[in-house]
C-alpha positions in Angstrom: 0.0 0.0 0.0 3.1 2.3 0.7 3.8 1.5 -3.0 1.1 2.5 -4.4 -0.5 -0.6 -4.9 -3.8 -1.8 -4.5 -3.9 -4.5 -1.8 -7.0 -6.9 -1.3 -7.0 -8.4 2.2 -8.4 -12.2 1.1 -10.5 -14.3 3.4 -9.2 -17.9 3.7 -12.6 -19.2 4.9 -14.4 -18.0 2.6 -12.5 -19.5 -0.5 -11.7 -22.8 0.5 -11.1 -24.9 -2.7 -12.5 -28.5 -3.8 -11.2 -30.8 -1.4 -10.7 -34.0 -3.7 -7.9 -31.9 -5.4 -5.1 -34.2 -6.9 -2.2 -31.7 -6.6 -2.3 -28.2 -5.0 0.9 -25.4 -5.5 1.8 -22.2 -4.6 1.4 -21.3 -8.2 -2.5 -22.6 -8.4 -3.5 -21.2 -5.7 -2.1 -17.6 -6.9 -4.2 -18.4 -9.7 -7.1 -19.0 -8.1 -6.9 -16.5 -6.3 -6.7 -13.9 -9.2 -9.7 -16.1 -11.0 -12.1 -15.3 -8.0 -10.6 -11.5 -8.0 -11.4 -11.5 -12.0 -14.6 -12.4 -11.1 -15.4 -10.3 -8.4 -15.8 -12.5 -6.0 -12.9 -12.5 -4.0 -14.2 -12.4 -0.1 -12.5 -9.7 1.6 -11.6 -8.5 4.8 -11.2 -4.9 5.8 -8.0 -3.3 6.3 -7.8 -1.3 9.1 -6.1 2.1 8.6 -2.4 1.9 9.4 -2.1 4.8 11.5 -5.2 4.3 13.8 -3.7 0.5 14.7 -0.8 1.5 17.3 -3.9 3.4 20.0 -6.4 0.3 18.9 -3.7 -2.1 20.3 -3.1 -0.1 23.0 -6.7 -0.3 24.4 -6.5 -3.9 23.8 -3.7 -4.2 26.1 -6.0 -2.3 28.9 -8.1 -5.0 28.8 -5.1 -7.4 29.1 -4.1 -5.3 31.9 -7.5 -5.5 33.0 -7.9 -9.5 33.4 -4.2 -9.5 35.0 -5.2 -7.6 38.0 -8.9 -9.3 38.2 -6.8 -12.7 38.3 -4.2 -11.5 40.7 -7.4 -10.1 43.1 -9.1 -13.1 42.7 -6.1 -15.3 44.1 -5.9 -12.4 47.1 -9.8 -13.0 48.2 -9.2 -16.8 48.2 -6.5 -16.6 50.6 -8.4 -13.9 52.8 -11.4 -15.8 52.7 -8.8 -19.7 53.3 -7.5 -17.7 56.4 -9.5 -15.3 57.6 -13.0 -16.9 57.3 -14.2 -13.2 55.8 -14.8 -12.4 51.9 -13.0 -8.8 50.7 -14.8 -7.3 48.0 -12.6 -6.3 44.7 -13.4 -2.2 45.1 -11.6 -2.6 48.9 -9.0 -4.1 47.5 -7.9 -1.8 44.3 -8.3 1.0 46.9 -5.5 3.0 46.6 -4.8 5.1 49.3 -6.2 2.5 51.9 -5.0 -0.5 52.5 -7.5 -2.6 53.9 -5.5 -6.4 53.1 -2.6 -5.7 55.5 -4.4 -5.7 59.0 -6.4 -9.4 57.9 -3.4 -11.0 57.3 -0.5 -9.0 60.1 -0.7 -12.1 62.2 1.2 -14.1 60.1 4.5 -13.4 58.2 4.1 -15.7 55.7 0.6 -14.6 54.7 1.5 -10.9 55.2 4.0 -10.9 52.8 1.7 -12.9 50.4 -0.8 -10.2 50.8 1.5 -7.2 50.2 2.9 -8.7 47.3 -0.4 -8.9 46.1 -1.9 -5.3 47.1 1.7 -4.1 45.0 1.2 -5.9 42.3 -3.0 -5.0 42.0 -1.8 -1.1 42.5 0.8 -1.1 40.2 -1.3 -2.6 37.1 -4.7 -0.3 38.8 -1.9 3.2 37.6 -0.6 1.8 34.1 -4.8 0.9 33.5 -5.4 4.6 34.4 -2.4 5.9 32.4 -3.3 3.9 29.2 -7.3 5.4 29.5 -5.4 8.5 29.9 -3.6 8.0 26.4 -6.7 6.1 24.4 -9.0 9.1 25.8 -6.9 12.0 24.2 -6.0 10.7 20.5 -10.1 9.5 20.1 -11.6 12.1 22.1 -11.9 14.6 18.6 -13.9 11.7 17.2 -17.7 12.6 16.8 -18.4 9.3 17.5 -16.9 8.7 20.9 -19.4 11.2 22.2 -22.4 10.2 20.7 -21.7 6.5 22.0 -21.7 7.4 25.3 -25.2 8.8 25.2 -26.3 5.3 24.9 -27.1 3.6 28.6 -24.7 1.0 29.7 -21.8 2.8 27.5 -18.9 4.8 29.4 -16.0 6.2 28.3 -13.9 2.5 28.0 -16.7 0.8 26.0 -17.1 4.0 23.9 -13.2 3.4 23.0 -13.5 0.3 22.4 -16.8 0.5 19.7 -15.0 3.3 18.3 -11.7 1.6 17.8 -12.7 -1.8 17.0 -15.1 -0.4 14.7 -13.4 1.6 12.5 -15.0 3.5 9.7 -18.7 2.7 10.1 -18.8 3.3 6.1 -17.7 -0.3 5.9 -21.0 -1.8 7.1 -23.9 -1.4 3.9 -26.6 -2.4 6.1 -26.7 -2.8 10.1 -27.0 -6.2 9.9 -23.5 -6.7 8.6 -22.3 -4.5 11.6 -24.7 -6.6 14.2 -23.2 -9.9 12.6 -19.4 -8.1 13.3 -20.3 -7.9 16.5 -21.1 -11.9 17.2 -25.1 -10.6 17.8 -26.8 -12.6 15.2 -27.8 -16.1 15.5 -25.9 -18.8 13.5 -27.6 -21.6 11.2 -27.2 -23.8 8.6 -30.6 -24.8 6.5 -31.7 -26.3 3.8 -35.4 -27.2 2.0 -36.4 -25.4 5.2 -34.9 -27.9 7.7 -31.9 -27.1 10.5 -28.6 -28.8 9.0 -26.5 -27.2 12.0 -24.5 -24.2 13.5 -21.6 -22.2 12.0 -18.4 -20.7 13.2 -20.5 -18.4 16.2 -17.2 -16.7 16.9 -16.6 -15.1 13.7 -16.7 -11.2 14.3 -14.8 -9.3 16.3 -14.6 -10.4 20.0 -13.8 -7.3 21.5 -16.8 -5.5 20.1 -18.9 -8.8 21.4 -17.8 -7.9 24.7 -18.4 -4.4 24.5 -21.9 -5.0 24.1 -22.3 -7.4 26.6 -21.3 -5.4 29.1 -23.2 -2.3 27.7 -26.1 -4.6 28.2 -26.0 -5.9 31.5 -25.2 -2.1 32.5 -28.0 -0.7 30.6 -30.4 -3.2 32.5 -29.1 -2.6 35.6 -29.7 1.2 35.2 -32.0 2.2 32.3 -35.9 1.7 32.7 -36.5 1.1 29.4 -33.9 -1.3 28.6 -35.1 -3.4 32.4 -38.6 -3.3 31.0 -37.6 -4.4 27.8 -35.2 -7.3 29.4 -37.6 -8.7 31.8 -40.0 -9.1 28.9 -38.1 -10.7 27.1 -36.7 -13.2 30.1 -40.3 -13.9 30.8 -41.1 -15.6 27.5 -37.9 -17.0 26.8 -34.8 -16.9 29.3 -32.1 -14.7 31.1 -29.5 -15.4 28.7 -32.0 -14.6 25.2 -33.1 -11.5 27.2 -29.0 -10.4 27.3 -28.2 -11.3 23.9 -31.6 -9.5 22.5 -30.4 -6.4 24.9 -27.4 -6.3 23.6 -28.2 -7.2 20.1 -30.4 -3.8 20.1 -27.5 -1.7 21.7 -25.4 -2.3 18.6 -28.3 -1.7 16.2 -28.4 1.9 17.8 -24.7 2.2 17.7 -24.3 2.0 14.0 -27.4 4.3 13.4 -25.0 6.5 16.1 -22.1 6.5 14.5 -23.5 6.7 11.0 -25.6 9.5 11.3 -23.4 11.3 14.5 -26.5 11.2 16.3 -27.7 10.9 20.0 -29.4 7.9 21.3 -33.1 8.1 21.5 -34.6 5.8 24.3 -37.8 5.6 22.7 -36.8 4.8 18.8 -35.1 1.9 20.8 -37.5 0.5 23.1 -40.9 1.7 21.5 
């Protein structure tokens, strides 16, 4: 691309070849590969801009910051809870400027040292999490999008990064299906003559944008009325688990519209 050259970004899964092939090279798959490109039906993937990938990664290595502290905290409350007989929540232990592991386990050096080690390691990853928001927050903050996403219930300032980066240019997406499908919120299934002939690849999309709306869900029912009335509905004629995935399905529908049309969210187109 630096070249000047047109690059398409191939698929593999979606132009597997006959399987009874006799002989296969490096040479007939090139061909192939310009046949279905002559034909215009290459399947693609999108290339994400060059320059916007360095602060993408970045917020993806918040949230592997993220699940290193959360594993190091829960290892802290099962030796609190082994030793102690009590159960420390996680907000008491990332607190900062009290330390409220030390006096459960003074009585015992071995265990004291266990715990501090723990509470260093916990505050140390709790400051670089803060300082890469910090970062992520200034180079997307001049996007229109960021703040129209966080007008949506459920969706802070870390979940409106990360639909923002992950997403890309919304352009992308013809129809909001496509995005919703992205996003691992459609159903997968196989049919034929009418009849169920099984499940497809239900992980393909982008994961981190599947659990951005998962959380934006459970959040949004936990603190919107619309969305709780809309959830409990659902859960009564189905389950918990269809009511979250049909919550969360309808969070990213709004999001494209969002983002297409730099728009606020509208509790009542939603949830009418």
């Amino acid at each position: 691309m630096d070249a000047g050259y047109k690059v398409h970004l191939a698929n593999p899964a979606g132009i597997q070849k006959y399987k009874g092939l006799k002989y296969s090279n490096d040479a007939y798959d090139s061909f192939w590969l310009a046949h279905l490109l002559r034909l215009n039906i290459l399947p693609k993937g999108y290339i994400y801009p060059k320059e916007d990938r360095p602060v993408r990664d970045l917020l993806r290595k918040r949230g592997h910051l993220v699940k290193l502290r959360t594993s190091v905290i829960n290892s802290l409350q099962g030796i609190i809870s082994r030793n102690c007989g009590v159960r420390l929540a996680a907000d008491k232990i990332k607190q900062v400027f009290q330390d409220n592991v030390t006096p459960l386990l003074a009585g015992e050096e071995d265990l004291a040292l266990s715990g501090a080690v723990s509470k260093d390691a916990i505050d140390y990853l709790s400051q670089q999490i803060t300082r890469v928001e910090r970062s992520v927050k200034n180079k997307v903050k001049i996007k229109p999008a960021f703040t129209w996403l966080q007008t949506i219930p459920g969706v802070g300032l870390i979940l409106a990064l990360t639909i923002t980066l992950e997403t890309g240019s919304i352009d992308r997406f013809a129809k909001v299906g496509n995005f919703t499908s992205y996003c691992r919120k459609v159903p997968t299934s196989w049919t034929s003559n009418n009849k169920n002939k099984g499940k497809g690849n239900k992980k393909n999309g982008n994961k981190y944008l599947a659990w951005a709306f998962s959380e934006a869900a459970e959040f949004a029912r936990r603190y919107n009325d619309m969305a709780r009335a809309f959830y409990n509905r659902k859960a009564a004629r189905t389950n918990r688990m269809v009511a979250h995935t049909a919550l969360a399905h309808k969070l990213a529908r709004a999001s494209y519209y969002i983002m297409r049309d730099n728009v606020a969210f509208d509790n009542n187109k939603l949830f009418a």
